[in-house]
DOZAKOL-544324 format. One record per residue (C-alpha): residue in one letter; x, y, z. Coordinates in steps of 0.1 Angstrom, whole numbers, padded with zeros to 4 digits, always signed. Layout:
REM residues N
aXYZ ...
REM end
This chain:
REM residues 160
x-0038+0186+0016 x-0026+0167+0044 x-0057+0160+0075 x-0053+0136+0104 x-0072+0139+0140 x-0072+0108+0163 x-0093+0099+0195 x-0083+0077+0227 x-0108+0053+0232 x-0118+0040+0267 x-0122+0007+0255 x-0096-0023+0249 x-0079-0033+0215 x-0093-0063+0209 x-0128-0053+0215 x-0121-0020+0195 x-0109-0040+0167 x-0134-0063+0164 x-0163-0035+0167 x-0149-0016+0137 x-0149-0050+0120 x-0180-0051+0125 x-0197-0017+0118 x-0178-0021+0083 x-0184-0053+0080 x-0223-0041+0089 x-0222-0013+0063 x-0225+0012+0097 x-0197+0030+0079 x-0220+0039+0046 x-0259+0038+0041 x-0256+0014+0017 x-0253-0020+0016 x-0239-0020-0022 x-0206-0043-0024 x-0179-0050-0047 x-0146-0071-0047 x-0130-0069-0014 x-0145-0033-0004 x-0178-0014-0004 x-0195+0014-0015 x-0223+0035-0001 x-0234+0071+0006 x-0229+0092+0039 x-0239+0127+0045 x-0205+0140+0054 x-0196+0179+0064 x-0208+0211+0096 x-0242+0223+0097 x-0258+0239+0065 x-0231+0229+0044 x-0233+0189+0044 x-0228+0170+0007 x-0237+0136-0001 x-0211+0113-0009 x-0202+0080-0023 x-0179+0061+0002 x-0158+0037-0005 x-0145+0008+0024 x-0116-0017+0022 x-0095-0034+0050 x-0060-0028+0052 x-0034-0054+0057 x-0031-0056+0096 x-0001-0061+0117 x-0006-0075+0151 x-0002-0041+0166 x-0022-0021+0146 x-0058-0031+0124 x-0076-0006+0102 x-0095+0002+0075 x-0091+0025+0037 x-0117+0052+0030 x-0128+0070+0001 x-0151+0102+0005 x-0156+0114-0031 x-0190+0138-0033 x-0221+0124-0055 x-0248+0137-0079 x-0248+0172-0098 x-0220+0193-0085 x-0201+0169-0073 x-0168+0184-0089 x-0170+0210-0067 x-0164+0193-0037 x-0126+0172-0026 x-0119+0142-0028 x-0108+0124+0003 x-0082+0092+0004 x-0079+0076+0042 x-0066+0055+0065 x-0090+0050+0095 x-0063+0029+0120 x-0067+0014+0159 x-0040+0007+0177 x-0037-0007+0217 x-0025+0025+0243 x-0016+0028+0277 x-0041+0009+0306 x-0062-0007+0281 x-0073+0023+0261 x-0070+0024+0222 x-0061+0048+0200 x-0083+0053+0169 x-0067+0075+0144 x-0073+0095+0109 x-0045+0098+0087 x-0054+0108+0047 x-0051+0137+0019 x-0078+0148+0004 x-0077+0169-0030 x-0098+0205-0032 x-0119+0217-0063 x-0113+0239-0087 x-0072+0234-0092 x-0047+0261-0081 x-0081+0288-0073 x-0092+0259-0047 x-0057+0252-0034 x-0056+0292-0025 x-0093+0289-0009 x-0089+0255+0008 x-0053+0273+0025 x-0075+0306+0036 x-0111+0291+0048 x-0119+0257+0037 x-0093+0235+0053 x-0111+0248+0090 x-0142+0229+0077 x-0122+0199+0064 x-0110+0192+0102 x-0143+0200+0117 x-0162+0174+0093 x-0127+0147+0099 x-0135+0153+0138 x-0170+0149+0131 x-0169+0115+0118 x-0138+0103+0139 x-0159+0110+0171 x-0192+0096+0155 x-0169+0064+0147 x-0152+0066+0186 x-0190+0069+0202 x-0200+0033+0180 x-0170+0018+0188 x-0170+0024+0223 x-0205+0022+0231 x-0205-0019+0232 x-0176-0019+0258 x-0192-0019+0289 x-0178+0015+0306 x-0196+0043+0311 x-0171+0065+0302 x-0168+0087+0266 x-0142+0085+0247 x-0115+0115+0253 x-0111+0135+0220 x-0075+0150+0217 x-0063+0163+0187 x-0027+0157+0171 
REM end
């Protein structure tokens, strides 16, 4: 299943770019600092109120135009039961906007549980909670990247 949500950012490109560096580079993106090759791996607790999951997330930068810089993600669940939750592939992506804004955008497929049965379940209920826990994270990741630049301002969420 195709998900995607994206965010303007009140802050300029460069400094976006180099704050999302830096919060995967710092591990902000995961809670752990476990590493491996050119990406990382750690645990978030990902997913609305009551129904949140641990799961193992995996980092790695992409290749970067001048225009555009962003980061891969894998969400995959951990632990017991893990089977019974999707798998998420990711592109997490900034790129410069109108009067120095930036837009930070969402753009992956994740896989539901259970074969054709979770297909049928993720098309009538779940795919409402998929886009709640993707704008979730996107604005957690918009309020971290934009709280180093200086403005007072929030970020302004708008959905594609």
């Amino acid at each position: 299943m195709f998900i995607a949500d994206e965010v303007l950012l009140d802050v300029q490109y460069p400094a976006a770019r180099e704050r999302l560096a830096r919060l995967v580079g710092d591990g902000l993106l995961r809670t752990s600092q476990d590493a491996y090759d050119h990406g990382a791996v750690g645990l978030e607790r990902v997913g609305a109120t009551g129904l949140s999951k641990l799961v193992t997330v995996q980092t790695s930068e992409l290749a970067s135009p001048s225009e555009s810089n962003g980061v891969a993600i894998r969400w995959q669940a951990a632990g017991p039961g893990s089977g019974l939750f999707p798998v998420l592939d990711a592109d997490i992506m900034l790129a410069p906007a109108d009067d120095g804004h930036t837009l930070l955008t969402l753009t992956g497929v994740y896989r539901p549980p259970l074969g054709s049965f979770g297909a049928r379940l993720d098309r009538a209920v779940l795919h409402r909670l998929a886009a709640a826990t993707i704008r979730n994270f996107l604005g957690r990741l918009a309020k971290d990247i934009s709280r180093d630049n200086g403005r007072t301002g929030a970020p302004a969420a708008r959905p594609l």
